[in-house]
Biopython code that builds the backbone (N, CA, C, O; Angstrom):
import numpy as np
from Bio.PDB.StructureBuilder import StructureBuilder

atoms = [
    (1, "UNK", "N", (31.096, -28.868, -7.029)),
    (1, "UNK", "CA", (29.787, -29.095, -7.581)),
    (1, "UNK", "C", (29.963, -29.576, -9.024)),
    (1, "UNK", "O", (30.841, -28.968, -9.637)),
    (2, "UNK", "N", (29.340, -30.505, -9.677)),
    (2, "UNK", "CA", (29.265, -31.072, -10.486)),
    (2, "UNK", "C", (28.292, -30.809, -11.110)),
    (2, "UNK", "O", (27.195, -30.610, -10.587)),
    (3, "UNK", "N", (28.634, -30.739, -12.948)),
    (3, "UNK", "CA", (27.578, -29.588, -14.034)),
    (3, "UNK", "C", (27.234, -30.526, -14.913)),
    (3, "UNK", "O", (28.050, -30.735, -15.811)),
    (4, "UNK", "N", (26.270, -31.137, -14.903)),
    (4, "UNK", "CA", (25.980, -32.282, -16.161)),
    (4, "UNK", "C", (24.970, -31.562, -16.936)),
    (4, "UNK", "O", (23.927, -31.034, -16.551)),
    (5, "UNK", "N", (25.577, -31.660, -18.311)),
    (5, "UNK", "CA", (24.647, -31.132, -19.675)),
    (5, "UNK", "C", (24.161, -31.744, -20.207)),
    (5, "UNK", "O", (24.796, -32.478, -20.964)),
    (6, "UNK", "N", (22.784, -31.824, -20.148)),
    (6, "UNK", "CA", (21.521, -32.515, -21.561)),
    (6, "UNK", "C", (21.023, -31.980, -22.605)),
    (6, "UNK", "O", (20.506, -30.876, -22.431)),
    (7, "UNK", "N", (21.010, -32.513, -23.891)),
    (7, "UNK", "CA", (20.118, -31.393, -24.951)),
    (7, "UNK", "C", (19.382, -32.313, -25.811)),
    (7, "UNK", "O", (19.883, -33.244, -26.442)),
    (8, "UNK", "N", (18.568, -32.090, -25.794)),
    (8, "UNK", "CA", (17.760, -33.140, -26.761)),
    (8, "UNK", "C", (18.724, -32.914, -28.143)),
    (8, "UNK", "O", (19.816, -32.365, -28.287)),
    (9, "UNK", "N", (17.613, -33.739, -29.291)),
    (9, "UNK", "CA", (18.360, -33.734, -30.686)),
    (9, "UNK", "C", (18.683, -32.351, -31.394)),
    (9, "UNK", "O", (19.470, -32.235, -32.333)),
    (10, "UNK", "N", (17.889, -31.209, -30.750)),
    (10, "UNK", "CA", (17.853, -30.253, -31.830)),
    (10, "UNK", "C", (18.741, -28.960, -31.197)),
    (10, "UNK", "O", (18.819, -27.871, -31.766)),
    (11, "UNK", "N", (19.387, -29.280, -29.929)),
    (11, "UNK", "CA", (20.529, -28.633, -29.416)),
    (11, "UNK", "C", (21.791, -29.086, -29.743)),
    (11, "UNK", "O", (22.145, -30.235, -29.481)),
    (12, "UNK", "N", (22.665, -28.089, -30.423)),
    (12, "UNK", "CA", (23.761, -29.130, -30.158)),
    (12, "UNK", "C", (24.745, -29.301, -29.087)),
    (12, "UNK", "O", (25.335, -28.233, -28.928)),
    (13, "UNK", "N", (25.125, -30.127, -28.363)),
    (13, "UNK", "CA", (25.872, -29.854, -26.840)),
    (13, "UNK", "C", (27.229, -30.014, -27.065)),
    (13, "UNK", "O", (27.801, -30.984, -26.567)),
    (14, "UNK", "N", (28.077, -28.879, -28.018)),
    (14, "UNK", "CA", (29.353, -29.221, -27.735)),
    (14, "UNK", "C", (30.185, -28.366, -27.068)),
    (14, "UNK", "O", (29.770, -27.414, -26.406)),
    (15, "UNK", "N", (31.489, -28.688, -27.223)),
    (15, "UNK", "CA", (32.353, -28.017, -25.609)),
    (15, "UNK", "C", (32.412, -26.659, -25.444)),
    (15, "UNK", "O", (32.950, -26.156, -24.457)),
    (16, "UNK", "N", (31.689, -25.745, -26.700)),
    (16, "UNK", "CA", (31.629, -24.076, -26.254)),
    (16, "UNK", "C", (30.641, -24.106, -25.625)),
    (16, "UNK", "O", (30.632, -23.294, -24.700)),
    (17, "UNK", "N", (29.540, -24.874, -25.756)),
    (17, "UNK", "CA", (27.837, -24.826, -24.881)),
    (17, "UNK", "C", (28.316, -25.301, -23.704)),
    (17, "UNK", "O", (27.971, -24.565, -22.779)),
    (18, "UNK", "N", (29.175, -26.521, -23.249)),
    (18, "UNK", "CA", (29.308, -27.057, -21.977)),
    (18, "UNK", "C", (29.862, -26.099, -21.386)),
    (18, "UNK", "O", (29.407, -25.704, -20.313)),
    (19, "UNK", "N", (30.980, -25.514, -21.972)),
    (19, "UNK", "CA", (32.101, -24.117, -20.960)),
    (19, "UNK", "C", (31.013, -22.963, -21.046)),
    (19, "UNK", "O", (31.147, -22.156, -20.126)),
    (20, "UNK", "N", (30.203, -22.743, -21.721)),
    (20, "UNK", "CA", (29.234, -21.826, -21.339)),
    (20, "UNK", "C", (28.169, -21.764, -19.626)),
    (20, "UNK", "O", (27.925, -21.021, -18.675)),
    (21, "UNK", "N", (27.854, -23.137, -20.185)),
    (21, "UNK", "CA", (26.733, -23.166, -19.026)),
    (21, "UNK", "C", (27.949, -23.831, -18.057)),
    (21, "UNK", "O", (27.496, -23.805, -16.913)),
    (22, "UNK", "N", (28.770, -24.186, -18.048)),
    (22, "UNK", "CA", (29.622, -24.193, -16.721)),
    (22, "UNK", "C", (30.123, -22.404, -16.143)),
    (22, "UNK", "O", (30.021, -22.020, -14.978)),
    (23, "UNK", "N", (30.422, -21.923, -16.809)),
    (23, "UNK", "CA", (30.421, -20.083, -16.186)),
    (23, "UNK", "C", (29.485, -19.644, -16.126)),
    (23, "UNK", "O", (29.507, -18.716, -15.317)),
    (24, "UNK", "N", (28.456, -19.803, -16.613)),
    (24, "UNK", "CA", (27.042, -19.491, -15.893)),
    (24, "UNK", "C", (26.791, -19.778, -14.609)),
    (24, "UNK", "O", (26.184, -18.883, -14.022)),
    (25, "UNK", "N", (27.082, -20.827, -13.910)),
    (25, "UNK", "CA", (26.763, -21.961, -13.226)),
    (25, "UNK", "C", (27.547, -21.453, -12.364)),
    (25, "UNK", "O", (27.021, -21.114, -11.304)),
    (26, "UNK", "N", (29.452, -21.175, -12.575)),
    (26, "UNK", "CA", (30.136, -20.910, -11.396)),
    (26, "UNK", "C", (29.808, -19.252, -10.963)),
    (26, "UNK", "O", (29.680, -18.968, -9.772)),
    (27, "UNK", "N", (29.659, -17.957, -12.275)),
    (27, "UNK", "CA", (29.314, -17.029, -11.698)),
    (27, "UNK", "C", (27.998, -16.845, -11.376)),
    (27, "UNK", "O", (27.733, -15.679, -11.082)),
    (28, "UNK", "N", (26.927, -17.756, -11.329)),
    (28, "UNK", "CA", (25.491, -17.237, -11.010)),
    (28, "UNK", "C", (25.126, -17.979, -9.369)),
    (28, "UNK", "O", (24.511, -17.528, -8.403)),
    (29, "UNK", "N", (25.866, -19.379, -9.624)),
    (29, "UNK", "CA", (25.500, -20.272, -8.589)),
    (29, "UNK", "C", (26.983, -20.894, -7.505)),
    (29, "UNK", "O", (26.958, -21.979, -6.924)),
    (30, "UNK", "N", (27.983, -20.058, -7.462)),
    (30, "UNK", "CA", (29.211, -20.861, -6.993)),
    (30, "UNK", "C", (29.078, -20.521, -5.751)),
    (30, "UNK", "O", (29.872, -20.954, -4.916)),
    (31, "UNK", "N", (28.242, -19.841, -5.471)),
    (31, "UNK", "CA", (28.958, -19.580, -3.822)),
    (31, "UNK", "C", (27.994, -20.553, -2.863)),
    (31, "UNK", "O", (28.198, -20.629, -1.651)),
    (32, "UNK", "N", (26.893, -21.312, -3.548)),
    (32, "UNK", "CA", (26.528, -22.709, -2.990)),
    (32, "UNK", "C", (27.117, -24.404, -3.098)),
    (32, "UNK", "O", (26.626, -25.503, -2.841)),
    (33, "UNK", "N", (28.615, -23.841, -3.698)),
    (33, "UNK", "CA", (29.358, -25.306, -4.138)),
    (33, "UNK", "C", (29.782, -25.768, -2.954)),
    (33, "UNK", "O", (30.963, -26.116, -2.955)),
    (34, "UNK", "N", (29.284, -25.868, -2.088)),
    (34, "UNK", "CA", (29.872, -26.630, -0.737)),
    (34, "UNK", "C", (28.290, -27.368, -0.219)),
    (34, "UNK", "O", (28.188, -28.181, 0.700)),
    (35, "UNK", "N", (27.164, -26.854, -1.052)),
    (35, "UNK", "CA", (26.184, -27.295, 0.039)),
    (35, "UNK", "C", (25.255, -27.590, -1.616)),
    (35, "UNK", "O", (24.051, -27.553, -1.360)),
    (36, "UNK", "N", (25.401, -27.749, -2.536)),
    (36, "UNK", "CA", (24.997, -28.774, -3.953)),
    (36, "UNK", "C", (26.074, -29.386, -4.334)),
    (36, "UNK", "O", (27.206, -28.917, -4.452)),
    (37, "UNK", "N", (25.620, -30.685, -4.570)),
    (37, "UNK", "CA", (26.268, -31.702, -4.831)),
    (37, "UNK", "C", (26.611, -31.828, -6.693)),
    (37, "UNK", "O", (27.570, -32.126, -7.405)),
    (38, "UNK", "N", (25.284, -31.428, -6.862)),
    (38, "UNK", "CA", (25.173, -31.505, -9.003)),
    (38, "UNK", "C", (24.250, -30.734, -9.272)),
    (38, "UNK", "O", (23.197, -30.857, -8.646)),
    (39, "UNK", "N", (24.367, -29.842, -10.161)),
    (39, "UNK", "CA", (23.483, -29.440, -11.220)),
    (39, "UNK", "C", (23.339, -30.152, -12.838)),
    (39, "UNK", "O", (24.055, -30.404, -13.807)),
    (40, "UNK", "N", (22.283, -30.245, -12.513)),
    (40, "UNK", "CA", (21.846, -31.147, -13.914)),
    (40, "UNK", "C", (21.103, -29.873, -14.835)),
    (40, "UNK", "O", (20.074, -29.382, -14.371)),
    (41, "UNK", "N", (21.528, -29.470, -15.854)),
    (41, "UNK", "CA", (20.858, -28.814, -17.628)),
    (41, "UNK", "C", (20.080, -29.380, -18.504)),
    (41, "UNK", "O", (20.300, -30.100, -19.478)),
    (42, "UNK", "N", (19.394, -29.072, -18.154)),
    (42, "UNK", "CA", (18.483, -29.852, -19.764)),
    (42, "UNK", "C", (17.842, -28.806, -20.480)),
    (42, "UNK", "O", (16.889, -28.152, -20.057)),
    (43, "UNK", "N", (18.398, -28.674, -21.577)),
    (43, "UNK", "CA", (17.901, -27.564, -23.207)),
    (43, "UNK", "C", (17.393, -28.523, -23.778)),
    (43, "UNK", "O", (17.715, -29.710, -23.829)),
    (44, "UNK", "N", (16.375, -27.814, -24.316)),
    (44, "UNK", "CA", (15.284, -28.423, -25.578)),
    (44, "UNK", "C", (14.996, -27.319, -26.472)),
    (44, "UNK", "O", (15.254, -26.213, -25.997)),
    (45, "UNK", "N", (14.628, -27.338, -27.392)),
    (45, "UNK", "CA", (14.180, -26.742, -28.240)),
    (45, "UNK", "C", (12.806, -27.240, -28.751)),
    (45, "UNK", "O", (12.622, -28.193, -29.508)),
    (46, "UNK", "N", (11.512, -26.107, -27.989)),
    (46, "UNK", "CA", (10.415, -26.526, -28.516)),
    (46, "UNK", "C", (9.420, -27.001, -29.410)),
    (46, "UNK", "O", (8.756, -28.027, -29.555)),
    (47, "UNK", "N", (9.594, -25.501, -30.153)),
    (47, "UNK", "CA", (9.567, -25.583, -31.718)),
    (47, "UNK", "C", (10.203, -26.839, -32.490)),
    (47, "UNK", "O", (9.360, -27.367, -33.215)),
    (48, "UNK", "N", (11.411, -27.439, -32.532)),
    (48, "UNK", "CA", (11.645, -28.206, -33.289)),
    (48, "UNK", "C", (12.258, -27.653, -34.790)),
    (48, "UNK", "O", (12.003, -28.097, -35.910)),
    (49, "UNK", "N", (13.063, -26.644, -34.446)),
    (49, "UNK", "CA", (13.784, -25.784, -35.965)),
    (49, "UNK", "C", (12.185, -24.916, -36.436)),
    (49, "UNK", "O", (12.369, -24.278, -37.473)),
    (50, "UNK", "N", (11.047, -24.808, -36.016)),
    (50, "UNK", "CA", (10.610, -23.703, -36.318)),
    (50, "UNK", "C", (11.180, -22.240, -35.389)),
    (50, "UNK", "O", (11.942, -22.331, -34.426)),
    (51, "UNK", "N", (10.700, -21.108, -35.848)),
    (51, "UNK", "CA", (11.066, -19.760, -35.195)),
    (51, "UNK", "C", (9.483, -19.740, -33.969)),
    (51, "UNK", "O", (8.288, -20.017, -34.078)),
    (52, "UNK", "N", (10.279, -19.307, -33.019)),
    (52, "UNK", "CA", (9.193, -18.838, -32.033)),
    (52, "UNK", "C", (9.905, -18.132, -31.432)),
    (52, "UNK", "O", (11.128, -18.233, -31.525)),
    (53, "UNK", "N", (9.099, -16.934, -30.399)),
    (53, "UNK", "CA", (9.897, -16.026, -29.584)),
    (53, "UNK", "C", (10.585, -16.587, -28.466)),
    (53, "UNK", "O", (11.691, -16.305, -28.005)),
    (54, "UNK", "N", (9.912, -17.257, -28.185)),
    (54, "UNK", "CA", (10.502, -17.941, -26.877)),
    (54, "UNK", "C", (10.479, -19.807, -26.421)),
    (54, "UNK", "O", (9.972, -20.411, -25.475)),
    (55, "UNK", "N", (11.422, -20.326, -27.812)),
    (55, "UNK", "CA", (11.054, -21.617, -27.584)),
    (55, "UNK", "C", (12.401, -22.422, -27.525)),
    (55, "UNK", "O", (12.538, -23.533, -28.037)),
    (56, "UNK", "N", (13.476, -21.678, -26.779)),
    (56, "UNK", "CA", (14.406, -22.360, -26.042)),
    (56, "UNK", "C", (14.322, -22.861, -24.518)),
    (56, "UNK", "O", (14.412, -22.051, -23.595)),
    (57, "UNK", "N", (14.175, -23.998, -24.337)),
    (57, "UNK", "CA", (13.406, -24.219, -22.926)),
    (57, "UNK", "C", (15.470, -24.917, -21.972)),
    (57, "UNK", "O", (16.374, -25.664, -22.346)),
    (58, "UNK", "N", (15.230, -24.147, -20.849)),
    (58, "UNK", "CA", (16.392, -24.811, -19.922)),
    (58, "UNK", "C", (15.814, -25.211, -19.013)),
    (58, "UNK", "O", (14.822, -24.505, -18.829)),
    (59, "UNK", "N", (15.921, -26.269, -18.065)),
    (59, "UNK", "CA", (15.687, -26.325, -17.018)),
    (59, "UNK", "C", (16.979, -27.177, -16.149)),
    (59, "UNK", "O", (17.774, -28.076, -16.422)),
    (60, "UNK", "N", (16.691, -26.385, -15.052)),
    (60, "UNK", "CA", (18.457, -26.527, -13.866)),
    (60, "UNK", "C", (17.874, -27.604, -12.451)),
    (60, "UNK", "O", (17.126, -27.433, -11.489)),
    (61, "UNK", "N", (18.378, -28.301, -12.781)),
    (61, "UNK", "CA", (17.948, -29.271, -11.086)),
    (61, "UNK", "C", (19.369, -29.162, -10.252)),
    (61, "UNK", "O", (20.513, -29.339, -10.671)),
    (62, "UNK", "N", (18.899, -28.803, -8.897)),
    (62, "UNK", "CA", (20.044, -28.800, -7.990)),
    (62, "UNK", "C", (20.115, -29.753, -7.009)),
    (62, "UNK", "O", (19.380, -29.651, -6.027)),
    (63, "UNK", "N", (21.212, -31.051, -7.165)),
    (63, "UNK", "CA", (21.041, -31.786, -5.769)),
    (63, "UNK", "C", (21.826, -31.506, -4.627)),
    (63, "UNK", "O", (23.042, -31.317, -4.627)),
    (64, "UNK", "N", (20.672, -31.483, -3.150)),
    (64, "UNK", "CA", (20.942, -30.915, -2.261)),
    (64, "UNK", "C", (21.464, -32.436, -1.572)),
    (64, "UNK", "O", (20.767, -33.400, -1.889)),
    (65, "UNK", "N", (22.110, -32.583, -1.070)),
    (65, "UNK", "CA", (22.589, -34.093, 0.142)),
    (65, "UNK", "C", (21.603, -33.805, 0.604)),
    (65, "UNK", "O", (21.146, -32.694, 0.872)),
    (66, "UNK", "N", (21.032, -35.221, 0.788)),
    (66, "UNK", "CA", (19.811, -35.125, 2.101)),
    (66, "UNK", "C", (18.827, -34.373, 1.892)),
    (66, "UNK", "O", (18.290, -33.823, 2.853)),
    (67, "UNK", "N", (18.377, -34.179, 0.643)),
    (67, "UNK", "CA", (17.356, -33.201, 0.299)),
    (67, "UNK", "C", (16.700, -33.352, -1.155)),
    (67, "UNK", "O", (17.376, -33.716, -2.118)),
    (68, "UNK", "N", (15.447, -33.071, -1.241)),
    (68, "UNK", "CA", (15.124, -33.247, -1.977)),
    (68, "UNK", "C", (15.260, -32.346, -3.336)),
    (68, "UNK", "O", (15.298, -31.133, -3.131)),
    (69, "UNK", "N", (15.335, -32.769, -4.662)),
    (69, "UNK", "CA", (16.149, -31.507, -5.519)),
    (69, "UNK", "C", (15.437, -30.309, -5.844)),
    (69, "UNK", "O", (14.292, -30.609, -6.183)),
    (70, "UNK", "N", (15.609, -29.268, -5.876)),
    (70, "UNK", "CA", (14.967, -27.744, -6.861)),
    (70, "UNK", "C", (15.174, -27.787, -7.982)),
    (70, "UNK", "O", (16.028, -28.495, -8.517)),
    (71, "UNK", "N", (14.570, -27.183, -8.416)),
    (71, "UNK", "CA", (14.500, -26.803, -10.260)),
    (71, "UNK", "C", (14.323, -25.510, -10.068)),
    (71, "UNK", "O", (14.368, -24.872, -9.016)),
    (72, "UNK", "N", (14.009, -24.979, -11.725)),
    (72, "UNK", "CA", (14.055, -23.685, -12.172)),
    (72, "UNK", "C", (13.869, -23.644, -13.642)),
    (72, "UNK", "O", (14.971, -23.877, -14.140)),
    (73, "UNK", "N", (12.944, -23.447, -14.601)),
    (73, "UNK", "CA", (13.020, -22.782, -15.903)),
    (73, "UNK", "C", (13.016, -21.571, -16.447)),
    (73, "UNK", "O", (12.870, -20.449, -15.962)),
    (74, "UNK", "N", (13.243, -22.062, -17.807)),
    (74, "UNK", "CA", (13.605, -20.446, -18.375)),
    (74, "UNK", "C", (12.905, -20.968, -19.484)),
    (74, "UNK", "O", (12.953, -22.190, -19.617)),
    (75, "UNK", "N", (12.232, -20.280, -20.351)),
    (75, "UNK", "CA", (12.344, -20.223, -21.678)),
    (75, "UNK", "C", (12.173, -18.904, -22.376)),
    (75, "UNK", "O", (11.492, -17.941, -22.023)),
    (76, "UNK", "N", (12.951, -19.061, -23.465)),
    (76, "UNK", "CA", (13.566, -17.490, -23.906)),
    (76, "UNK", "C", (13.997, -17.707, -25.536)),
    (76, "UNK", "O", (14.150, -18.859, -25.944)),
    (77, "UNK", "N", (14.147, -16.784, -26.266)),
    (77, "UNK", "CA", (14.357, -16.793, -28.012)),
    (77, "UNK", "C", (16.033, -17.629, -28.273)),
    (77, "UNK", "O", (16.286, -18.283, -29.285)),
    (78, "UNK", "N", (17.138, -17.384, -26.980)),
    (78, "UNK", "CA", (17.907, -17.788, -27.472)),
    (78, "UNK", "C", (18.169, -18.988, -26.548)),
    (78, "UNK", "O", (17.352, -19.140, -25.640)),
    (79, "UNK", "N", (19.340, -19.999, -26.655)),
    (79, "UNK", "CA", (19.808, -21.101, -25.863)),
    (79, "UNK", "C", (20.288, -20.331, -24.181)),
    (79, "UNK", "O", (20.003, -20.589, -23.012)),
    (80, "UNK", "N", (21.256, -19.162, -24.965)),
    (80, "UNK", "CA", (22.265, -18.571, -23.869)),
    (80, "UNK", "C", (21.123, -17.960, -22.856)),
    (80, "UNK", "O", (20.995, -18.280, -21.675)),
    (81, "UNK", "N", (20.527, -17.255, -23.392)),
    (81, "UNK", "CA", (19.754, -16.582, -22.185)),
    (81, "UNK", "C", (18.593, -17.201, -21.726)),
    (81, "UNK", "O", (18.042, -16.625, -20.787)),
    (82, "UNK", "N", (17.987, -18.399, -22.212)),
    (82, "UNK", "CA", (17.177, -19.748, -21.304)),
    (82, "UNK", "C", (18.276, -19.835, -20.426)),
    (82, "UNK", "O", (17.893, -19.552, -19.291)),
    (83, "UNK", "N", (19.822, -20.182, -20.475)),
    (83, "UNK", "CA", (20.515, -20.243, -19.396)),
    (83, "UNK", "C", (20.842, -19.585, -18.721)),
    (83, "UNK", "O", (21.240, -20.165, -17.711)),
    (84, "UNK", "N", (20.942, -18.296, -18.662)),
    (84, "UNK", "CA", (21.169, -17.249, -17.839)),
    (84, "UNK", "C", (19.969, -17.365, -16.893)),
    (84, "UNK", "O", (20.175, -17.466, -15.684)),
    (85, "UNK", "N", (18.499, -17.354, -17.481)),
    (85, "UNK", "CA", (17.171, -16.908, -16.543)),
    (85, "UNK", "C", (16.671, -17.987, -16.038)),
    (85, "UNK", "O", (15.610, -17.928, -15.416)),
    (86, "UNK", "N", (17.477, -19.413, -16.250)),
    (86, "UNK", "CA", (17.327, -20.854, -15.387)),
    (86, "UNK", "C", (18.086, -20.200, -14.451)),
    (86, "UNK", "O", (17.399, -19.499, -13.709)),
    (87, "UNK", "N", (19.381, -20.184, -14.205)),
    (87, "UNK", "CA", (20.299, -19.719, -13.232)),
    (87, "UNK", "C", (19.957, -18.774, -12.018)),
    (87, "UNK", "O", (19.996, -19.013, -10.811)),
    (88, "UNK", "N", (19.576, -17.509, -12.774)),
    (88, "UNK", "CA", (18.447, -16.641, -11.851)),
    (88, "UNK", "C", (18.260, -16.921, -11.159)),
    (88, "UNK", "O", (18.726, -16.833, -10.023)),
    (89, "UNK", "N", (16.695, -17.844, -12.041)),
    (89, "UNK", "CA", (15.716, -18.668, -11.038)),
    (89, "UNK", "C", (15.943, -19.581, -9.856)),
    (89, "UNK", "O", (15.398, -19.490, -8.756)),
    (90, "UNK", "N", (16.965, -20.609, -10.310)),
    (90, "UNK", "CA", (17.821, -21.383, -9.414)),
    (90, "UNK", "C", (18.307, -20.718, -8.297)),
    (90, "UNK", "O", (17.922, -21.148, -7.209)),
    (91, "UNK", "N", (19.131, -19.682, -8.313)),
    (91, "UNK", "CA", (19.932, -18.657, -7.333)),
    (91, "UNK", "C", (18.986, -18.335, -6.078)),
    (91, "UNK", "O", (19.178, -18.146, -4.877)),
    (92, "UNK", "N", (17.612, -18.371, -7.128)),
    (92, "UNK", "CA", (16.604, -17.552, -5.843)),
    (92, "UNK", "C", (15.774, -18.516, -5.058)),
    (92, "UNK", "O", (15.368, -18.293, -3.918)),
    (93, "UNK", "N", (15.459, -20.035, -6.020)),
    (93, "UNK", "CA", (15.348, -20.721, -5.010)),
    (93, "UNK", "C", (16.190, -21.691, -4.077)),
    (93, "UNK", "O", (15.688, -22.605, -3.422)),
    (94, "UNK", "N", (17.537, -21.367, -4.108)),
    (94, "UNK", "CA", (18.488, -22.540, -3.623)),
    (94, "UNK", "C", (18.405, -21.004, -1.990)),
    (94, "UNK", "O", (18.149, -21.171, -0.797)),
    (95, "UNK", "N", (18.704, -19.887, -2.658)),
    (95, "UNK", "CA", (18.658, -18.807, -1.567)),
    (95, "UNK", "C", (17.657, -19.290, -0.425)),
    (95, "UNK", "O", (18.087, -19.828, 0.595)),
    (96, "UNK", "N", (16.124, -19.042, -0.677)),
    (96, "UNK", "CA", (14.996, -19.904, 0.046)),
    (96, "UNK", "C", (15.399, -20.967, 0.416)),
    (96, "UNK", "O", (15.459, -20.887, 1.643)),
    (97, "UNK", "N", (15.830, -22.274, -0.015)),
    (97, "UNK", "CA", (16.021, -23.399, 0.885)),
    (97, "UNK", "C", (16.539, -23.090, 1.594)),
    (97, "UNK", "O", (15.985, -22.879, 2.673)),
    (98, "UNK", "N", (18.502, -22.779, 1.372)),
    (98, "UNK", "CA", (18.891, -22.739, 2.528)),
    (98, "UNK", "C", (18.632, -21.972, 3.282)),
    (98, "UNK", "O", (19.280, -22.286, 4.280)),
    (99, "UNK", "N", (17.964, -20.940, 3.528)),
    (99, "UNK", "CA", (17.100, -20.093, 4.150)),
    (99, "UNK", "C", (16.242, -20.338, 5.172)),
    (99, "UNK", "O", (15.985, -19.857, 6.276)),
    (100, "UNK", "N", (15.819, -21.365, 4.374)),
    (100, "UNK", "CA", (14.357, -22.155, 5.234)),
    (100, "UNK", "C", (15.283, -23.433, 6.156)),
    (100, "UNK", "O", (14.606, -24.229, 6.807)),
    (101, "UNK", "N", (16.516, -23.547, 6.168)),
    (101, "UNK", "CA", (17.312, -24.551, 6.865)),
    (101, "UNK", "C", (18.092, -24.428, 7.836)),
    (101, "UNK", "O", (18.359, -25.179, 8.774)),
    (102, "UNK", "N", (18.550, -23.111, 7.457)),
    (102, "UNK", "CA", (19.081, -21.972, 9.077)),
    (102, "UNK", "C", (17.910, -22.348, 9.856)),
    (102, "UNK", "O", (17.915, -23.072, 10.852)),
    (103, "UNK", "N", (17.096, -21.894, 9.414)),
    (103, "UNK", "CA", (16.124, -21.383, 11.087)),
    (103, "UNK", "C", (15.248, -22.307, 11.515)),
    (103, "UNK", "O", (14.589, -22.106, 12.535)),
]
sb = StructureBuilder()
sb.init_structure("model")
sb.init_model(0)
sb.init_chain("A")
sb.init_seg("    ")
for serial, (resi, resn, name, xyz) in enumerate(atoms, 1):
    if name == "N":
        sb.init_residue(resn, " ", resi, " ")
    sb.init_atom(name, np.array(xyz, "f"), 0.0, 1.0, " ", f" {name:<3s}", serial, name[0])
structure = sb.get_structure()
């Protein structure tokens, strides 16, 4: 499965953020790497360098072969844990698809 990282201007995306949200990714979401093709990241930062409680925004797209993609957001005070509670979210709906594809 393949992990592509986006961050707008006011994230910065370098290789401790990429190896981050790649172990996020393999311990939250690996045991669907045979049946997603890519996860795509995109962090923003709402605010724009103001303080807000919760204005780190992630959102996780999963492409399925032959399927149309899922998402999942988070937004949360820090970068790391928008990525943790995208992941979650993701986990629980990739669970449901393939779920809904067994039967």
């Amino acid at each position: 499965m393949k992990v592509q990282l986006n961050t707008d201007s006011n994230i910065q995306g370098d290789e401790a953020l990429a190896q981050h949200v790649e172990g996020v990714i393999e311990s939250t979401l690996g045991r669907f790497d045979n049946q997603v093709t890519r996860i795509e990241v995109h962090l923003s930062d709402v605010n724009a360098g103001k303080s807000g409680s919760a204005d780190k925004h992630c959102m996780m797209e999963a492409r399925i072969e032959g399927r149309a993609p899922v998402t999942a957001t988070e937004e949360s005070a820090t970068v790391r844990e928008a990525i943790s509670g995208a992941a979650r979210k993701l986990q629980r709906v990739l669970d449901t698809t393939f779920g809904k594809m067994e039967r």
